[in-house]
N, CA, C and O atoms as a MOPAC input file, in Angstrom:
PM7 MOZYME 1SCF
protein

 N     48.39200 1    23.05000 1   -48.30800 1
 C     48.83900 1    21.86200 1   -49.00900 1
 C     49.34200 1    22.26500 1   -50.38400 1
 O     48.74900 1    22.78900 1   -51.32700 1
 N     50.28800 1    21.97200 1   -50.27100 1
 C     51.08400 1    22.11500 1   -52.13100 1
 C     51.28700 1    20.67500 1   -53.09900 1
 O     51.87800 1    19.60800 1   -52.93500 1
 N     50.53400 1    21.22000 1   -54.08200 1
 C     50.62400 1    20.42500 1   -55.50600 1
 C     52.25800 1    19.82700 1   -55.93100 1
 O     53.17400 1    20.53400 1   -56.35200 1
 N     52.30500 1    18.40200 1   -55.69500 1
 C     53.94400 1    18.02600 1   -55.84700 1
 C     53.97700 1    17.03700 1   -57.36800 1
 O     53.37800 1    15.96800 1   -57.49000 1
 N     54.61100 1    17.53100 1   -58.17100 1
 C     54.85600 1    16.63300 1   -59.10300 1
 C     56.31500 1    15.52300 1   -59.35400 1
 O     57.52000 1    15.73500 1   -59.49400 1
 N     55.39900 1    14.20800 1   -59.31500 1
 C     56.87200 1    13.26600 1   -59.40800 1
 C     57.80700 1    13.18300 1   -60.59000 1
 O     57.26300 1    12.97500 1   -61.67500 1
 N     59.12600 1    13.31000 1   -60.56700 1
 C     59.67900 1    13.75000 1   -61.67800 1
 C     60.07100 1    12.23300 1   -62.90400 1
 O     60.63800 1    11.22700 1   -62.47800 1
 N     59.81300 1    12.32000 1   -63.78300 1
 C     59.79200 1    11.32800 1   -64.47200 1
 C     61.51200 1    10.28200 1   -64.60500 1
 O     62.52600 1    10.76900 1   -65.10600 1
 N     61.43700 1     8.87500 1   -64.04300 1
 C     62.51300 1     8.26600 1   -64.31800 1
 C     63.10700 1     8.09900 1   -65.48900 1
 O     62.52400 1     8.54800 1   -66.47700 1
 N     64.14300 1     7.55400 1   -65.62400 1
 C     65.16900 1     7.24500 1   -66.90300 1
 C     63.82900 1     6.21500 1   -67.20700 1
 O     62.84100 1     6.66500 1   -67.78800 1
 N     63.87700 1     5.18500 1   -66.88100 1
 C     63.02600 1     3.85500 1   -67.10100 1
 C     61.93300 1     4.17200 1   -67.55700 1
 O     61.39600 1     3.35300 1   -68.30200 1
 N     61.33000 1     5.28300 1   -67.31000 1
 C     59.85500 1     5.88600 1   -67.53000 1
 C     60.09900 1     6.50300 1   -68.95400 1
 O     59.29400 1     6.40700 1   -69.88000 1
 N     61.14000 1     7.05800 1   -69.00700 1
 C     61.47000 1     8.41800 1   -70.40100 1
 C     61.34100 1     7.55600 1   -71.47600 1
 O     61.83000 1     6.42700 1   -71.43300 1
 N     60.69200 1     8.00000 1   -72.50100 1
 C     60.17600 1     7.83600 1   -74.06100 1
 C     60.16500 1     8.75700 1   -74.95400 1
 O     59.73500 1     9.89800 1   -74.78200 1
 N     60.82000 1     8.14000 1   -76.35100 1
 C     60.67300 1     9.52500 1   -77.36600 1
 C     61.58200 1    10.58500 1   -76.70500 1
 O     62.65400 1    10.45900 1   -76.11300 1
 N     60.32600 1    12.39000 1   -77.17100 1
 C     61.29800 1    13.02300 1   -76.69800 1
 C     61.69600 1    13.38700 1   -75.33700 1
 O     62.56800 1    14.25300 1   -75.26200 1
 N     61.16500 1    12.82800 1   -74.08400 1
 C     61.63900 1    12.69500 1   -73.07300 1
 C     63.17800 1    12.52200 1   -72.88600 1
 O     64.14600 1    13.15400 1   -72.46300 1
 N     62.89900 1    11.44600 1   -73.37800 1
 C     64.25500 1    10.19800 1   -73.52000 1
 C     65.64000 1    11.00500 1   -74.01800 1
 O     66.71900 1    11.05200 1   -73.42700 1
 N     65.30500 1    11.55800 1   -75.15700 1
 C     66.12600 1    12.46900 1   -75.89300 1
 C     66.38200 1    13.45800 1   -74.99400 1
 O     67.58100 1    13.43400 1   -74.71400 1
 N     65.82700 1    14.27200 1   -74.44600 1
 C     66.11000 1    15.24200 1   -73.43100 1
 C     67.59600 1    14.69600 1   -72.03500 1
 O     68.65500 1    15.05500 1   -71.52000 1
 N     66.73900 1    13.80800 1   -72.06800 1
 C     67.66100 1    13.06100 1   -70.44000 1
 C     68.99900 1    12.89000 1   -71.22400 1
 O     70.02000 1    13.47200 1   -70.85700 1
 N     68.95900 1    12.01400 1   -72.39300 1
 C     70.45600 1    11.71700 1   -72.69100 1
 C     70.79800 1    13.13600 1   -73.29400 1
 O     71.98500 1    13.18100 1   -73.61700 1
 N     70.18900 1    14.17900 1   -73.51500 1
 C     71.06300 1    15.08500 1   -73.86200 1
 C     71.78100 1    15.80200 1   -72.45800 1
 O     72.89600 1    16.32500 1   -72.44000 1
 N     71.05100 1    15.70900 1   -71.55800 1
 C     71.50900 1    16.49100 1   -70.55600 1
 C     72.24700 1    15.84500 1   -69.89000 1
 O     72.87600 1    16.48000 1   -69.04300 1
 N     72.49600 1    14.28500 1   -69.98200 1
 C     73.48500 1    13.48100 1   -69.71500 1
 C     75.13000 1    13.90000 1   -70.22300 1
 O     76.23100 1    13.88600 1   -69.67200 1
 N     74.59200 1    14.28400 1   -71.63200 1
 C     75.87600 1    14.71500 1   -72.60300 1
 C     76.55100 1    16.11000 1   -71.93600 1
 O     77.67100 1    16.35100 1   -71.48500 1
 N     75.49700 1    16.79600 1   -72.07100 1
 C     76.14300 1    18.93900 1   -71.50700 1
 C     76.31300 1    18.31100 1   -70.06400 1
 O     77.50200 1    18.17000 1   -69.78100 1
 N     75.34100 1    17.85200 1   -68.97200 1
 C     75.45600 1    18.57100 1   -67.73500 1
 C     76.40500 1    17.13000 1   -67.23200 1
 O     77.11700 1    17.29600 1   -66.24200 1
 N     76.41200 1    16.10100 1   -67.72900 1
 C     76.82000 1    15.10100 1   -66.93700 1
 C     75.71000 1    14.22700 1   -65.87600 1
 O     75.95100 1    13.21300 1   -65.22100 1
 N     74.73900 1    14.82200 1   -65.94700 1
 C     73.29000 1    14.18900 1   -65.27800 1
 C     71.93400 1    14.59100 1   -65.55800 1
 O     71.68800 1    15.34200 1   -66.50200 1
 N     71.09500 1    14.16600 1   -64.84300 1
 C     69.85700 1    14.83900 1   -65.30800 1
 C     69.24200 1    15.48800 1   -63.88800 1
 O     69.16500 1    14.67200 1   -62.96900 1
 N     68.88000 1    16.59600 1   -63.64800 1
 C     68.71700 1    16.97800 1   -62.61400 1
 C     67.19300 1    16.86100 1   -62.73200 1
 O     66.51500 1    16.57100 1   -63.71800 1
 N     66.69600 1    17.26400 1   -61.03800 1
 C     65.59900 1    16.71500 1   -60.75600 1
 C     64.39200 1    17.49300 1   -61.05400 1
 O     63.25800 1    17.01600 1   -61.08900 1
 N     64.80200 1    19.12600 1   -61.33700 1
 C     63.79200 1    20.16800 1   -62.09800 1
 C     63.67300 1    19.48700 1   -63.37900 1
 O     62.50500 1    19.43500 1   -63.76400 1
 N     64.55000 1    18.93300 1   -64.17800 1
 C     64.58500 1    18.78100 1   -65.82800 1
 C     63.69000 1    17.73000 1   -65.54000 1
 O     62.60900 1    17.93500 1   -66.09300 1
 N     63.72500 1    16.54700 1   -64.80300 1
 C     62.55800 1    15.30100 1   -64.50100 1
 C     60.93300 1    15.92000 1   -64.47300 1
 O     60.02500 1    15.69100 1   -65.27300 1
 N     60.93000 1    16.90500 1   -63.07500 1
 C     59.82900 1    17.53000 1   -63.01800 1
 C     59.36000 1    18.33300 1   -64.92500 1
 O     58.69800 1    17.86700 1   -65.85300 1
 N     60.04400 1    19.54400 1   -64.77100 1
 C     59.64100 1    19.95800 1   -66.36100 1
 C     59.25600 1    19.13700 1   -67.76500 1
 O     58.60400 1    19.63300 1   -68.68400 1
 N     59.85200 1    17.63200 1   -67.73900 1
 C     59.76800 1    16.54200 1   -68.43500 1
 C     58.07600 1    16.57000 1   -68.83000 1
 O     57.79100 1    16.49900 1   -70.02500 1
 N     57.14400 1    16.65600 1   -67.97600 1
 C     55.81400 1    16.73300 1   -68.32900 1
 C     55.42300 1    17.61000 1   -69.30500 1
 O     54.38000 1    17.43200 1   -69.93300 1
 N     56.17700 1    18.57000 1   -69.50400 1
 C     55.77600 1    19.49100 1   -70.32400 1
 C     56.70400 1    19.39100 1   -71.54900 1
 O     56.53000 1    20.45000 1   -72.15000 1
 N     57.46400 1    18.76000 1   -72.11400 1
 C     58.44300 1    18.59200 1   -73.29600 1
 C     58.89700 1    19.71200 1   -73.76400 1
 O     60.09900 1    19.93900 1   -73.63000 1
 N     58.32100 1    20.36100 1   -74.20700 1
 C     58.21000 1    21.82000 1   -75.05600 1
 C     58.70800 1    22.89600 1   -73.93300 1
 O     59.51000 1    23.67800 1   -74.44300 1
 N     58.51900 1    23.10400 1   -72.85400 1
 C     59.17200 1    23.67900 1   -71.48700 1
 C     60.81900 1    23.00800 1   -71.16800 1
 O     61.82200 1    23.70500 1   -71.01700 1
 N     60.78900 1    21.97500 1   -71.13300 1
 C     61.58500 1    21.42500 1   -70.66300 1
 C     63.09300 1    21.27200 1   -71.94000 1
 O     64.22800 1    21.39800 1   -71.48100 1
 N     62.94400 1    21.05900 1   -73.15100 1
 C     63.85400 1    21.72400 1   -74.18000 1
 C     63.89100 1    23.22600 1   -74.03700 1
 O     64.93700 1    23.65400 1   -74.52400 1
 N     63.08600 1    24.22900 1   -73.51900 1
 C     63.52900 1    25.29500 1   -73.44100 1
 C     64.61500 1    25.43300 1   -72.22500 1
 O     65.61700 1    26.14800 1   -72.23100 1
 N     64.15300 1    24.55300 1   -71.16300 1
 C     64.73900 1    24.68100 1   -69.82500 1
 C     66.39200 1    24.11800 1   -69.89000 1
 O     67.19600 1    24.93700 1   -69.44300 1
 N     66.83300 1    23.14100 1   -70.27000 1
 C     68.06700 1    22.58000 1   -70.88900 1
 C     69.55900 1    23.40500 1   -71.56900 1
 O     70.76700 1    23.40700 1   -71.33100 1
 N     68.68600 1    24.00900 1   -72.45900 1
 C     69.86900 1    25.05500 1   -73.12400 1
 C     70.09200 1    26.34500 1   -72.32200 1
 O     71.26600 1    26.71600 1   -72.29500 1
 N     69.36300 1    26.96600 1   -71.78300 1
 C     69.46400 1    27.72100 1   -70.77100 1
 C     70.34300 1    27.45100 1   -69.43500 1
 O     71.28600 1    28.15400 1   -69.07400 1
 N     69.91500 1    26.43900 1   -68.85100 1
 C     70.94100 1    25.64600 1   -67.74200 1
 C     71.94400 1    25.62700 1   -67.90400 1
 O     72.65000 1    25.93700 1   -66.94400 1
 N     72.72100 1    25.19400 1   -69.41600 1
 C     73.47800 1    24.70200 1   -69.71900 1
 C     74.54500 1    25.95600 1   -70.13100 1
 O     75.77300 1    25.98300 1   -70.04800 1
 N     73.74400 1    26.81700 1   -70.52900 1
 C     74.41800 1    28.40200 1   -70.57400 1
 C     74.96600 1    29.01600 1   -69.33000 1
 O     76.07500 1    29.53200 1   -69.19800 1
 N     74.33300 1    28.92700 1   -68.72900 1
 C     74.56700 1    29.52000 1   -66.99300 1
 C     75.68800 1    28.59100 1   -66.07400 1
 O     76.51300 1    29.12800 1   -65.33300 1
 N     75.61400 1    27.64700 1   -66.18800 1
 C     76.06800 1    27.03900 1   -65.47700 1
 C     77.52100 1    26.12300 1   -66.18400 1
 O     78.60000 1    26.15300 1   -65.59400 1
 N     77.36700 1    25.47700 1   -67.27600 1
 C     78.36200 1    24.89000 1   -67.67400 1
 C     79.57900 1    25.55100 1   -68.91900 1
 O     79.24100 1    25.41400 1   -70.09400 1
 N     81.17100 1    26.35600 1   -68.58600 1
 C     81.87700 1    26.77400 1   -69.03800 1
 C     82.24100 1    27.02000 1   -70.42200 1
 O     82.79300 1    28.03200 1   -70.85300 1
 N     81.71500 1    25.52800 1   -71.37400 1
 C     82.00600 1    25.42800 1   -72.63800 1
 C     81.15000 1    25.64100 1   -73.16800 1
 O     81.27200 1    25.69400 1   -74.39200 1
 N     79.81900 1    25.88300 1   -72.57500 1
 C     78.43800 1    26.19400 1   -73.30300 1
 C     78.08100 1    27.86300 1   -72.94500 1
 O     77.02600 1    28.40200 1   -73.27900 1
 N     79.04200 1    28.45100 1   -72.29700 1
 C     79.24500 1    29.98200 1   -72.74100 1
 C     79.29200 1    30.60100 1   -71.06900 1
 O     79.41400 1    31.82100 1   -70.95100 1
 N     79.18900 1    29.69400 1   -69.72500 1
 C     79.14300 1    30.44000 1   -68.69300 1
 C     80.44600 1    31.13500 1   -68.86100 1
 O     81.44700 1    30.66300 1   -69.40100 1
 N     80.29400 1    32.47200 1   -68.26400 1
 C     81.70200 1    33.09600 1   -67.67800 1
 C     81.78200 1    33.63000 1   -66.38200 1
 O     82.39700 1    34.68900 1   -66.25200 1
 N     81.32500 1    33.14900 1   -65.49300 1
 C     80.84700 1    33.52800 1   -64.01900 1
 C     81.61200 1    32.42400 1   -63.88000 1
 O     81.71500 1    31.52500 1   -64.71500 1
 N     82.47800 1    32.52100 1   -62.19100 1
 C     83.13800 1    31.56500 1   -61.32400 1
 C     82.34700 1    30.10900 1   -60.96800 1
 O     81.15000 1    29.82400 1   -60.92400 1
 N     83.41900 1    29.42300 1   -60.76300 1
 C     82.56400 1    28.35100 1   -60.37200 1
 C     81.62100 1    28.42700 1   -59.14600 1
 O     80.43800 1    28.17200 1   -58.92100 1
 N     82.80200 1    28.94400 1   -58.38600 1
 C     82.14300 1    28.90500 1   -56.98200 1
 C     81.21300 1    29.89300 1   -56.40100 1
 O     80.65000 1    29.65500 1   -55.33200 1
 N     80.94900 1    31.43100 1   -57.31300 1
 C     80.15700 1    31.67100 1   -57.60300 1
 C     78.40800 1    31.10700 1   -57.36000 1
 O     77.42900 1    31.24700 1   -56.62600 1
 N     79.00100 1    30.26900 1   -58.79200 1
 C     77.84900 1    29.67500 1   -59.19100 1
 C     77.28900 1    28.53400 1   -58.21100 1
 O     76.06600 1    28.49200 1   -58.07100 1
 N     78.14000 1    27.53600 1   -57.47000 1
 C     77.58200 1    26.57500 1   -56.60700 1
 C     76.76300 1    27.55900 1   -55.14500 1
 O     75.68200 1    27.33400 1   -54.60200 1
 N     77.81600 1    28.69100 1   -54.84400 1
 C     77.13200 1    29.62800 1   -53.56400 1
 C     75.31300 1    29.94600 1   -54.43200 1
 O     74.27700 1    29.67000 1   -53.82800 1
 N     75.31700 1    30.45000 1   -55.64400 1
 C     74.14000 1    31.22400 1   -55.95900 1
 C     73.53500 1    29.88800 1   -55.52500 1
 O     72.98600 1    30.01600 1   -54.43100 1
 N     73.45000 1    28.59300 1   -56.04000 1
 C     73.03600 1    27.14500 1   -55.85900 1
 C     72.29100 1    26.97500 1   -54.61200 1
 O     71.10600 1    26.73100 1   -54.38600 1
 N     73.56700 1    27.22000 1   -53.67400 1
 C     73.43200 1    27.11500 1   -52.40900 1
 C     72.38300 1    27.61300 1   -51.45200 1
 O     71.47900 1    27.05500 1   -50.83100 1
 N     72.88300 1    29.06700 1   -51.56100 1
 C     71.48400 1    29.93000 1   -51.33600 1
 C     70.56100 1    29.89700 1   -51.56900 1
 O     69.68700 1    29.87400 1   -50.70200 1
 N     70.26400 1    29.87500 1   -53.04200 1
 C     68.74900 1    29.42300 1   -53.17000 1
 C     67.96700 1    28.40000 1   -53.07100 1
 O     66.76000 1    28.31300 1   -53.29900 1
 N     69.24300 1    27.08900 1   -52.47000 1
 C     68.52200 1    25.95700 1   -52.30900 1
 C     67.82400 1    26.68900 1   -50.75700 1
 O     66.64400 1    26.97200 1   -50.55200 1
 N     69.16200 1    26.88000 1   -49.69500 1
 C     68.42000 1    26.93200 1   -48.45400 1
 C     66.86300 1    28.28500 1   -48.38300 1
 O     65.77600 1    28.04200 1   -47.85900 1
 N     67.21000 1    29.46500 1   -48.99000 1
 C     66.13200 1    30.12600 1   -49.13900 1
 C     64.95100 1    29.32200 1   -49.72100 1
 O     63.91500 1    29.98700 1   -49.69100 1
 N     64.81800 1    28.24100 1   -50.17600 1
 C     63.59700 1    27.42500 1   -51.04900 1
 C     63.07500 1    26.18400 1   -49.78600 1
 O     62.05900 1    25.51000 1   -49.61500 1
 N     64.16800 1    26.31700 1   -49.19500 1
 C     63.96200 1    25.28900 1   -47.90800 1
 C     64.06700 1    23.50300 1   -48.70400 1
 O     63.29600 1    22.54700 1   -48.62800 1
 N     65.30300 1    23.68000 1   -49.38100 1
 C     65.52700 1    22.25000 1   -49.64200 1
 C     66.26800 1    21.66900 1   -48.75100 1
 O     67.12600 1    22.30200 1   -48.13600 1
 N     65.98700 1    20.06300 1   -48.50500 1
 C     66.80500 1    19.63100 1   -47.72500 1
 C     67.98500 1    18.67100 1   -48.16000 1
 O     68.50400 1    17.81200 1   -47.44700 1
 N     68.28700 1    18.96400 1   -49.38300 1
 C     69.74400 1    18.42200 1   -49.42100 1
 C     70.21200 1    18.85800 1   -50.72300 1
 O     71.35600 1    18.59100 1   -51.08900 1

């Protein structure tokens, strides 16, 4: 049995939660569902943000392909056994 944590809603977010989501609204265009999960931890989860946002989004310094980057995505979703 594995320990599942529910990831915190927009509606739920307060303070610096809140601040987090609309920032990642701003860089990523959404809030993904690790940044919800990490949300419990605040202090994790501002670390987790700028990092993402390095790797993955062009103007915030990625220089790796796009498609690249959606395959690495890809893969490690199905190696993690996500289902969508």
């Amino acid at each position: 049995m594995s320990q599942r944590l529910r990831g915190i809603s927009d509606a739920e977010a307060t303070g610096p939660v809140k601040d987090l989501f609309d920032a990642s609204n701003r860089v990523l265009g959404r809030t993904a569902n690790l940044l919800r999960i990490l949300a419990h931890s605040p202090r994790l989860a501002r670390w987790f943000l700028p990092f993402v946002a390095a790797v993955r989004q062009p103007r915030a310094g990625a220089v790796s392909d796009v498609r690249l980057r959606n395959l690495a995505v890809l893969k490690t979703s199905t190696l993690n056994g996500c289902r969508y």
